[in-house]
C-alpha positions as CSV (number, residue, x, y, z in Angstrom):
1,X,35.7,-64.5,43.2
2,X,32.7,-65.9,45.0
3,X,30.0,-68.5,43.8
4,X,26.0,-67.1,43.9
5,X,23.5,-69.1,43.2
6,X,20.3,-67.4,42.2
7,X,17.3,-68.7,42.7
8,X,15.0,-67.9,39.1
9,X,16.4,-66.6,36.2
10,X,13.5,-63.5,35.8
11,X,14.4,-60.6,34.7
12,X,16.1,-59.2,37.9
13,X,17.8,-61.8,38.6
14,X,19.3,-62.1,35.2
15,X,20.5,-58.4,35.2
16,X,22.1,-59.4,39.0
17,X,23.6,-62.3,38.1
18,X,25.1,-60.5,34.5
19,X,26.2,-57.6,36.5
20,X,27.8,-60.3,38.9
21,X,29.6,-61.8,36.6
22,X,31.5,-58.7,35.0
23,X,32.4,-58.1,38.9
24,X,34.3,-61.5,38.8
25,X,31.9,-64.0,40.3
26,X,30.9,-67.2,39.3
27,X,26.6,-66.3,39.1
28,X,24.9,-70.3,38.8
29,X,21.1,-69.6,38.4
30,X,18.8,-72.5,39.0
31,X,14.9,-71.9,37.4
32,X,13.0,-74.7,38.2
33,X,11.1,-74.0,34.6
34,X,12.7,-75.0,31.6
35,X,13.0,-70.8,30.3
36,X,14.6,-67.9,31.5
37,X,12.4,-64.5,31.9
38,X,9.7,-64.8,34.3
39,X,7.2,-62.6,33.7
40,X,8.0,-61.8,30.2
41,X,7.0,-65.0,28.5
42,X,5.3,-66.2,25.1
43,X,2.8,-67.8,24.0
44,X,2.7,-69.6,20.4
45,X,0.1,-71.1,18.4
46,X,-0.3,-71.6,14.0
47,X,2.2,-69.1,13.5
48,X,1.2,-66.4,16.1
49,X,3.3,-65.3,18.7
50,X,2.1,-62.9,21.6
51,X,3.7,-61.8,25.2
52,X,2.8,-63.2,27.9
53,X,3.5,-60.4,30.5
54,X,4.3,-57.0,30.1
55,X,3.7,-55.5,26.0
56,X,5.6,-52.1,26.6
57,X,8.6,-51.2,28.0
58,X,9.0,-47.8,30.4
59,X,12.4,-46.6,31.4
60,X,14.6,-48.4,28.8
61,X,17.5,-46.2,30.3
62,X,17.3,-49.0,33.1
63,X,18.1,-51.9,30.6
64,X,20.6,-49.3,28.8
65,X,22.9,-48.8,31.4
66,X,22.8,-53.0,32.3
67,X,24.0,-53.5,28.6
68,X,26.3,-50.9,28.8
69,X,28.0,-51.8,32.1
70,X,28.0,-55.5,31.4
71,X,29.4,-55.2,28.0
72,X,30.1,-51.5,26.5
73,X,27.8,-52.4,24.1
74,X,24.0,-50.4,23.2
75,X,20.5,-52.1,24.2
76,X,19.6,-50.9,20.7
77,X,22.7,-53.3,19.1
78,X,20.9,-56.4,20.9
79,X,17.4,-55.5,20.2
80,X,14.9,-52.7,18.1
81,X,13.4,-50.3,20.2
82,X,10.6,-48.4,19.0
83,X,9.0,-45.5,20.8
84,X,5.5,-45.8,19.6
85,X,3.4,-42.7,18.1
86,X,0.5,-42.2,19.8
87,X,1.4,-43.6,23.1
88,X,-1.8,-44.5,23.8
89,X,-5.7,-44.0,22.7
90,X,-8.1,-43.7,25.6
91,X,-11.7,-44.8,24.7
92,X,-13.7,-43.7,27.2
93,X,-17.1,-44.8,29.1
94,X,-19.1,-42.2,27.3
95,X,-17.1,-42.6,24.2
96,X,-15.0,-40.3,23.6
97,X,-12.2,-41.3,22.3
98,X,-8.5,-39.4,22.1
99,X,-4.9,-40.1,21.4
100,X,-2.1,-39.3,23.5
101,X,1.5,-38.7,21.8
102,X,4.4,-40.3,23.6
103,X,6.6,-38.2,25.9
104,X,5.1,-34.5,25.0
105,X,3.0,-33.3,27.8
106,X,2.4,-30.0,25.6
107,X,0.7,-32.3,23.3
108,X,-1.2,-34.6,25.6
109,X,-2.3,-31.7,26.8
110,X,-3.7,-29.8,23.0
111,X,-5.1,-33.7,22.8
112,X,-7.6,-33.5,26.5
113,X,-8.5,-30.2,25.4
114,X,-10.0,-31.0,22.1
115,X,-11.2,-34.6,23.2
116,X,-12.7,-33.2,26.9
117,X,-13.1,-29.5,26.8
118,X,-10.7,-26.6,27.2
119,X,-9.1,-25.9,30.7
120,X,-8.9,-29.7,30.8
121,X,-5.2,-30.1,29.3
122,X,-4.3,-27.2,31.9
123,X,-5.4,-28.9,34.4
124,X,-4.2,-32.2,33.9
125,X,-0.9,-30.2,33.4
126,X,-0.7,-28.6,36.9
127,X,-1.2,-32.3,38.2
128,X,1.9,-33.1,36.2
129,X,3.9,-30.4,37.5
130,X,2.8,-31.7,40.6
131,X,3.9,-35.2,39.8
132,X,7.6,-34.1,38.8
133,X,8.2,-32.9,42.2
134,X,6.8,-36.1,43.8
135,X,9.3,-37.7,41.1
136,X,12.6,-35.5,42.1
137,X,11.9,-35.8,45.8
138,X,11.3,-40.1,45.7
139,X,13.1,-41.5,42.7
140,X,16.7,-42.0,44.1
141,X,15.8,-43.0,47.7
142,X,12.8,-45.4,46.0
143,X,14.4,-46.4,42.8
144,X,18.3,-45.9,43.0
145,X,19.2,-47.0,46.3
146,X,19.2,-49.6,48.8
147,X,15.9,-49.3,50.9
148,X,17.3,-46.9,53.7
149,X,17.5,-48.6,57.3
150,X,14.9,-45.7,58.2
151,X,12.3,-46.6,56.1
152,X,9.9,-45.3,58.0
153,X,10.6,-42.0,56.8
154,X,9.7,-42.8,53.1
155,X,6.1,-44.1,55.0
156,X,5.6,-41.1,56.3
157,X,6.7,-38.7,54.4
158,X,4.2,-37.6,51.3
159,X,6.3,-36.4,48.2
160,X,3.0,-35.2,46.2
161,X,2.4,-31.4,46.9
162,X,-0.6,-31.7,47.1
163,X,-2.9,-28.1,46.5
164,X,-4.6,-27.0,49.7
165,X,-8.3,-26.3,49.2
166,X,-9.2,-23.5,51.7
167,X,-12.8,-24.0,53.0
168,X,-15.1,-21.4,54.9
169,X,-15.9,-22.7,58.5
170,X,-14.5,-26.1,57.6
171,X,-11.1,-27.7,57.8
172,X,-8.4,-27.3,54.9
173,X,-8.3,-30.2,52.9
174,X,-5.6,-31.9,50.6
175,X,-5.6,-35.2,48.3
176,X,-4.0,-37.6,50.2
177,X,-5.0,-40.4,47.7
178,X,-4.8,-40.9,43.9
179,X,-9.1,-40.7,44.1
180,X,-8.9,-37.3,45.7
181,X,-6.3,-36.1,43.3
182,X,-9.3,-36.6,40.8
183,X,-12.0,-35.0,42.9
184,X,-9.6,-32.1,44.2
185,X,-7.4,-31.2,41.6
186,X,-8.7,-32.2,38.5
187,X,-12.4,-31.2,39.8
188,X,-14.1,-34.6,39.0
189,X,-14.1,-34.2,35.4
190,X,-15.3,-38.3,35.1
191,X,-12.7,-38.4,31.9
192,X,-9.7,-37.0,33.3
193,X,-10.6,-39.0,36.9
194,X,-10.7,-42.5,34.4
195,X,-7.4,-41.0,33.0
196,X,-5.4,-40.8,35.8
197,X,-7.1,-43.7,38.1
198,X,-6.4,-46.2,35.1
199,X,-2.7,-45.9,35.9
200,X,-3.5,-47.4,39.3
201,X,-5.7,-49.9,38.3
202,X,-2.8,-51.2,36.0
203,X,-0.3,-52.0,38.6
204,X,-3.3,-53.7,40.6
205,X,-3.5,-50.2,43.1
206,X,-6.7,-49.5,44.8
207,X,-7.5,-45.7,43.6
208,X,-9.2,-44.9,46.4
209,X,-6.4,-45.8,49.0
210,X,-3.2,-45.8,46.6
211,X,-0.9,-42.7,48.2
212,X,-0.9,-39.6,46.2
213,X,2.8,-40.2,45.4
214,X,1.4,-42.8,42.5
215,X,0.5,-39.8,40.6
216,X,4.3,-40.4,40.0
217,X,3.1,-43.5,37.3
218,X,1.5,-41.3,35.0
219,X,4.5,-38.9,35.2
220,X,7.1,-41.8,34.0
221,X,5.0,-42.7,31.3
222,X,4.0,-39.4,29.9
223,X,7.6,-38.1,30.4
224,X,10.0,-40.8,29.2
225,X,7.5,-42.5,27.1
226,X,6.4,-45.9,25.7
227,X,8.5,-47.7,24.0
228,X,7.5,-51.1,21.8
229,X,10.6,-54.2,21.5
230,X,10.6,-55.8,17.8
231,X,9.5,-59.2,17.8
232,X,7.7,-58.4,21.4
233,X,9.0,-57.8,24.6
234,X,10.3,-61.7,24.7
235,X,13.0,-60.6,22.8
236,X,14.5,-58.4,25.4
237,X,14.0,-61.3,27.6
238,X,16.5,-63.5,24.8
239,X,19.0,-60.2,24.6
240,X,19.6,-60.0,28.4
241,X,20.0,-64.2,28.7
242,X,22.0,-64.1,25.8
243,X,24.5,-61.2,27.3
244,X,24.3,-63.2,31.1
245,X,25.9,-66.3,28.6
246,X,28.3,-64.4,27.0
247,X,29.4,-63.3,30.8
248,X,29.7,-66.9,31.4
249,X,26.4,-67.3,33.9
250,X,25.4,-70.8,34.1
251,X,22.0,-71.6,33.9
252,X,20.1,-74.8,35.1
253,X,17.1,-75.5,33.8
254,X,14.1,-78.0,35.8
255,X,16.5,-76.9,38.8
256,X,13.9,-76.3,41.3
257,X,15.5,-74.9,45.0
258,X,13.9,-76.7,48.2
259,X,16.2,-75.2,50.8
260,X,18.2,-72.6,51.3
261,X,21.3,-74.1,53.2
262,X,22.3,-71.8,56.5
263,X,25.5,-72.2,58.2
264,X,26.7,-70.6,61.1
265,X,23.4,-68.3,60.6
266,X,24.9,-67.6,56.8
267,X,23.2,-68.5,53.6
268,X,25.4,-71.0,52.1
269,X,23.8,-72.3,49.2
270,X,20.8,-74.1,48.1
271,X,19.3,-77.5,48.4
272,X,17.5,-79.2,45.3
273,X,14.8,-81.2,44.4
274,X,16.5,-84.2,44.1
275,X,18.7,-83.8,47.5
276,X,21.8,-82.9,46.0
277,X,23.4,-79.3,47.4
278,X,25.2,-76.9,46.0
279,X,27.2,-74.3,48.0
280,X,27.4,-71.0,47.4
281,X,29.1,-67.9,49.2
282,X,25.9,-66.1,48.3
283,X,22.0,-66.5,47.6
284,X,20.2,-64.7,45.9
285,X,16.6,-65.5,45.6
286,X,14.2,-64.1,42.8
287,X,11.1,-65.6,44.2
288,X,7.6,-64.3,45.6
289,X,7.7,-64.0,49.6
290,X,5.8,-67.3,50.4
291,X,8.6,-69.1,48.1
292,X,11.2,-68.1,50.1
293,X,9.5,-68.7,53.6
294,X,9.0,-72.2,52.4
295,X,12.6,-71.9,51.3
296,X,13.6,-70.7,54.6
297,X,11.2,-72.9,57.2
298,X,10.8,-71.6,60.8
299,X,12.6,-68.5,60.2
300,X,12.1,-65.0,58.9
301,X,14.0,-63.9,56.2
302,X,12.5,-60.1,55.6
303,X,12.8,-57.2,57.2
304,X,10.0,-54.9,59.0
305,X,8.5,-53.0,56.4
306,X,4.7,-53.6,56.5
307,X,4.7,-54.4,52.4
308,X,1.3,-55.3,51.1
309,X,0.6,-58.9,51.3
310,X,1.0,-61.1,48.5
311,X,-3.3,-61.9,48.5
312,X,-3.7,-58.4,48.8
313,X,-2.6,-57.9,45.0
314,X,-5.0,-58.3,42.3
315,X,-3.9,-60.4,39.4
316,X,-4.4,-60.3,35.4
317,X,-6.2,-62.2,32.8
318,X,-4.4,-61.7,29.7
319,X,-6.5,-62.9,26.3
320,X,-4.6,-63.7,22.9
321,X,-6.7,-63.4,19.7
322,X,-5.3,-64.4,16.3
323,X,-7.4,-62.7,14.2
324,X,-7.6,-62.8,10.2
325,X,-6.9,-59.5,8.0
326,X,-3.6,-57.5,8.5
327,X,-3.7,-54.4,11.0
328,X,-5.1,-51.4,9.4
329,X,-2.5,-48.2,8.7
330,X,-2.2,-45.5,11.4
331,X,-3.8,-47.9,14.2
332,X,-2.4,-47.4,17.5
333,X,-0.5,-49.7,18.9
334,X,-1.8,-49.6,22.3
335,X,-5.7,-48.3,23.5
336,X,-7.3,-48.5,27.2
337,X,-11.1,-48.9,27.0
338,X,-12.2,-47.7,30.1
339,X,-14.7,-49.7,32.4
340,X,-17.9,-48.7,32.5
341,X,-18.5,-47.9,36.0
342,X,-15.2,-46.9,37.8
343,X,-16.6,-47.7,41.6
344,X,-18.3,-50.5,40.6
345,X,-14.6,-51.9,39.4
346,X,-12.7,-50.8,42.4
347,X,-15.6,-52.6,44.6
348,X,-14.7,-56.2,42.3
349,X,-11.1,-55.8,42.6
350,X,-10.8,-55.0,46.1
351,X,-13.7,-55.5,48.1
352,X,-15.3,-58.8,46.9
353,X,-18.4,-57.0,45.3
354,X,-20.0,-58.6,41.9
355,X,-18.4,-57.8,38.7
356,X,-18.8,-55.0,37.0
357,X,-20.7,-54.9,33.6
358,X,-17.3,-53.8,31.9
359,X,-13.8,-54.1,33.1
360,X,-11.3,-51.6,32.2
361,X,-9.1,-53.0,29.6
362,X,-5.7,-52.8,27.4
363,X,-5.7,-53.8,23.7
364,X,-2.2,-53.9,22.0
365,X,-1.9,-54.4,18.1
366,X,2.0,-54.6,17.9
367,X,1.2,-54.9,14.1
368,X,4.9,-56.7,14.1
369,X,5.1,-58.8,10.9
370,X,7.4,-61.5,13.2
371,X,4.4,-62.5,15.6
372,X,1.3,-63.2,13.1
373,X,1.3,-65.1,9.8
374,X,1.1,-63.2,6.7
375,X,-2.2,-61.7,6.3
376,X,-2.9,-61.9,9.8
377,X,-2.8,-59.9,13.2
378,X,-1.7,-60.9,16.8
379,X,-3.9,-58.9,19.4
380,X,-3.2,-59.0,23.3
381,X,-6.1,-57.9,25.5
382,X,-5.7,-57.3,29.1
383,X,-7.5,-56.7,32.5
384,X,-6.7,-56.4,35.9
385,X,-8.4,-59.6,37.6
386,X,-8.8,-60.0,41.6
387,X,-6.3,-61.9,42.9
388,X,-7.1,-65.8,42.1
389,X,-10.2,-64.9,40.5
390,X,-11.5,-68.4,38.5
391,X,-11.9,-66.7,35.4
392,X,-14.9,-67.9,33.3
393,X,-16.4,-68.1,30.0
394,X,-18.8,-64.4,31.2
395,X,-15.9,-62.4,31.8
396,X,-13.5,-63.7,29.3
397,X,-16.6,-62.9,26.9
398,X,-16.6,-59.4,28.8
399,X,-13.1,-58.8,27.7
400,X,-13.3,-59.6,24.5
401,X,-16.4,-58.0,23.6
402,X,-14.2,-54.3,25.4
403,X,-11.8,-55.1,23.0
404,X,-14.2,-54.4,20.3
405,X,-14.6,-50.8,20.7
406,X,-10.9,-51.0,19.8
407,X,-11.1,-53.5,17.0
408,X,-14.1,-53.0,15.0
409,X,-15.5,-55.8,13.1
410,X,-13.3,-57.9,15.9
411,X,-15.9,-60.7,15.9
412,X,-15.9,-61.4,11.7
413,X,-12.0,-62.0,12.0
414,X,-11.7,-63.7,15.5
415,X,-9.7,-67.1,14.2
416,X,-9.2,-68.5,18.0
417,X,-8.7,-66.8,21.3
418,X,-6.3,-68.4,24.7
419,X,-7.1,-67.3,27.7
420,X,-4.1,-67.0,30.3
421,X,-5.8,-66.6,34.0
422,X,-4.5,-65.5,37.7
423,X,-3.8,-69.8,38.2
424,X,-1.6,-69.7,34.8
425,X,0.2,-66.9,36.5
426,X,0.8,-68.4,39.8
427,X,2.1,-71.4,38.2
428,X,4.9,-69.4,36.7
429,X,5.7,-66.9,39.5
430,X,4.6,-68.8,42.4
431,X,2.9,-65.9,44.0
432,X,-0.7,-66.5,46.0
433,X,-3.5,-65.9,43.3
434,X,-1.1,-65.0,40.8
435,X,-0.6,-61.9,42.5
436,X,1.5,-58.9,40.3
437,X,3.7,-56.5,42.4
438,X,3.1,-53.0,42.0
439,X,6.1,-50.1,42.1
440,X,7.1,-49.2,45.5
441,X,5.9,-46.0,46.1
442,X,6.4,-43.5,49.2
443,X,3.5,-42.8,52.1
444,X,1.1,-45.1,52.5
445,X,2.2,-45.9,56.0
446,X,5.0,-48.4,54.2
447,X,1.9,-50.2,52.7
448,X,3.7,-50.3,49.4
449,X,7.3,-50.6,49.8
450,X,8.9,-53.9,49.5
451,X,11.3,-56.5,51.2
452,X,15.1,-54.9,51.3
453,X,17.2,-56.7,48.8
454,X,19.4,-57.8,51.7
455,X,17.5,-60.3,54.8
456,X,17.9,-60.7,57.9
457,X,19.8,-63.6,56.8
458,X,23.4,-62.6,56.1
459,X,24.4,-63.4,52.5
460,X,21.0,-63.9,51.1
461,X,19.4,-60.8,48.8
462,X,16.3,-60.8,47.2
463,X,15.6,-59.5,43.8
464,X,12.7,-59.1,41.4
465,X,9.7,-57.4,41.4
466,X,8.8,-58.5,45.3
467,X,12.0,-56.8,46.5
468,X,12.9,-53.2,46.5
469,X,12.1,-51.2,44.7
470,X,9.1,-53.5,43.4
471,X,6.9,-54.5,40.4
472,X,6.9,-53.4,37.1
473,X,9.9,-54.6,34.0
474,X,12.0,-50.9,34.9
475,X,11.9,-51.7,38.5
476,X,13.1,-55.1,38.5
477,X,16.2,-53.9,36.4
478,X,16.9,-51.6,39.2
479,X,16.9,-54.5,42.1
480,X,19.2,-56.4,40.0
481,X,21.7,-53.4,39.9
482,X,20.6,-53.1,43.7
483,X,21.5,-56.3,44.8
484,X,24.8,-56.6,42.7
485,X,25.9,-53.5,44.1
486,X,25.5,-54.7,47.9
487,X,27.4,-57.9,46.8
488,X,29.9,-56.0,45.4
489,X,30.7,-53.4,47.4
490,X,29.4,-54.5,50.2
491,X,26.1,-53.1,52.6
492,X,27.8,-49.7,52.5
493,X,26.6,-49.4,49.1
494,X,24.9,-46.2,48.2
495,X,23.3,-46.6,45.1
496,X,23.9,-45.7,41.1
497,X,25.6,-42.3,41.0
């Protein structure tokens, strides 16, 4: 039975340290905040409460099996789960508007036809066919297993089969990116381009350069669906701290790690603020990569997998209106308005070019009676930012005045509104302009994998959304299985069967 002290109590390292527990080890976690969850926090203010982080939960199968192999007991007994009918309404630049039902291609596909034209839900279809292989051939070496010593092969090696366009006197040509997806394969159509390249733009993924293996995002949402937490994703946050307690994890609150202690080239625990150390067998560490290289001074503690730097990930601005007047009947619960000019976003995001006149936006209305007052309505509004962006009063204004094609008469019942900004974010997380992860994903020249959850430094892991298999609430469920797994059975661990 071996003592591991983890370093954050996010949501990765919680499932680890749970997982660790019902192993037989003695998991300490030491958050240098004075809450557990990481990114999925909560605001609160005159009776509203809203989510911080992430609104919507993809893959609850991830946080099924944790509950079920830490305690034989359902996700559903600790927490409602609600898979939310329509998925999601699209508002689009030109205005069209449609609603896409959760986890029935057959239907979101009856939905683009009558909103774009017909032959566009057969279309966007054969793209999802396309997607499911790119699924099949990368989800166990990306998502269910230990990044493979050979991870070169996952960089060079293109799941997406991609359809060849033969050309008269002119070289074949493929998509090799998510933007030529949209050119190629769904012929440009501008609403089933905004469609598809939203999904990148969500996770912070440049369209124009993210690997056609990221039409695999689309794929897991339309396929497994979208499913809303009662009370707000927070509580799923409160259910897995609650089952890491009942396994006897200790927490330690205001605990903040300076060092990681190495002996004899091991990790052997951690230093604290306040000098004291506490020794451990093993470390795991739940932080961004520049926290653990100032953790780890002079040496380097990841392997040699190109990931994207931490300043090359955009950010988010997330804006909380409490807003008078319940939620109308038969309002979705989620809707994207799309920017107004796509280029002109990618440009801000990713090449340092002026803002756009309208930022592509997400608008949840949980319409849950627990996180507004009676009589009132909690509303979430989010955009992705570039990465430490100072956020002012324009594009805050920007935002909110999106988030009017979704909420009409939005203005009359605006009570207050709370900005949260890429600096609130790295506060919390630590990472360089409160940079967000995205999903690993295959290709890409090993652009967008991340860190292995075991270092160069024996005994220390790394878990979270900056370690394998990356960003995103499903994903950082998977490195906590990932990591206990290689503490448990050691590195010749293969993966969930």
């Amino acid at each position: 039975m071996a003592r591991i002290a983890v370093i954050g109590a996010g949501m990765g390292a919680m499932a680890a340290a749970a997982r660790l527990a019902v192993a037989g080890h003695r998991p300490v976690v030491f958050e240098r905040a004075a809450t557990y969850g990481g990114a999925l926090g909560r605001f609160e203010r005159d009776g509203f409460a809203f989510d911080t982080g992430p609104g919507l939960l993809l893959l609850p199968a991830v946080y099924r099996d944790l509950f079920v192999k830490t305690g034989k007991e359902p996700l559903e007994d600790a927490v409602g789960l609600t898979q939310i009918e329509p998925a999601v309404r699209h508002v689009f630049a030109d205005g069209t508007t449609t609603d896409l039902p959760n986890a029935r291609r057959a239907g979101v596909a009856e939905a683009l036809d009558a909103a774009v034209g017909a032959g566009a839900g057969a279309r966007w279809s054969a793209f999802m066919n396309r997607a499911r292989e790119a699924w099949d051939r990368s989800r166990r070496p990306l998502l269910e297993e230990p990044l493979w010593p050979n991870w070169e092969v996952l960089a060079e090696r293109e799941p997406y089969p991609a359809v060849v366009h033969k050309r008269l006197l002119r070289k074949d040509r493929a998509a090799t990116t998510l933007a030529e997806i949209g050119a190629l394969e769904l012929a440009g159509e501008p609403r089933l381009v905004a469609l598809l390249e939203q999904y990148a733009l969500a996770y912070g993924l440049d369209p124009r350069t993210a690997p056609a293996s990221a039409a695999v995002l689309p794929y897991m949402e339309q396929t497994f669906g979208t499913w809303a937490v009662t009370g707000g994703m927070r509580a799923l946050a409160d259910a897995v701290h609650a089952r890491c307690e009942r396994r006897k994890v200790e927490f330690r609150f205001g605990a903040q790690v300076r060092r990681i202690v190495v002996k004899d080239g091991r990790a052997a625990g951690v230093e604290l603020a306040d000098g004291s150390v506490e020794d451990a067998e093993f470390v795991v560490a739940g932080v961004a990569p520049g926290v653990l290289e100032r953790l780890l001074p002079g040496r380097a503690p990841r392997g040699a997998v190109p990931a994207r730097p931490e300043a090359a990930a955009p950010s988010r601005l997330t804006v909380h209106l409490a807003l008078r007047g319940d939620r109308p009947e038969d309002i979705p619960h989620r809707t994207v308005v799309h920017g107004t000019d796509r280029a002109a976003e990618a440009a801000w995001l990713f090449d340092g070019a002026p803002r756009p006149g309208r930022p592509t936006i997400a608008v949840l209305r949980t319409g849950d009676a627990g996180q507004a007052p009676a009589g009132h309505e909690a509303v979430t509004v989010t955009a992705t930012v570039p990465n430490g962006a100072r956020v002012g009063e324009d594009l805050v204004a920007s935002v909110v005045a999106a988030a009017g094609r979704a909420v009409p008469g939005l203005g009359e019942r605006l009570l207050w509104q709370e900005a949260r900004t890429p600096q609130d974010v790295a506060e919390t997380t630590g990472a360089v302009g409160g940079a967000v992860p995205a999903p690993a994903l295959a290709a890409a020249s090993g652009s967008l994998l991340h860190a292995a959850n075991g270092t160069e430094v024996p005994g220390l892991f790394t878990v979270g959304g900056w370690a394998h298999p990356g960003g995103g609430l499903p994903h950082a469920g998977m490195s906590g299985a990932l990591v206990a797994g290689l503490i448990v059975e050691g590195p010749g661990f293969q993966g969930s069967q």
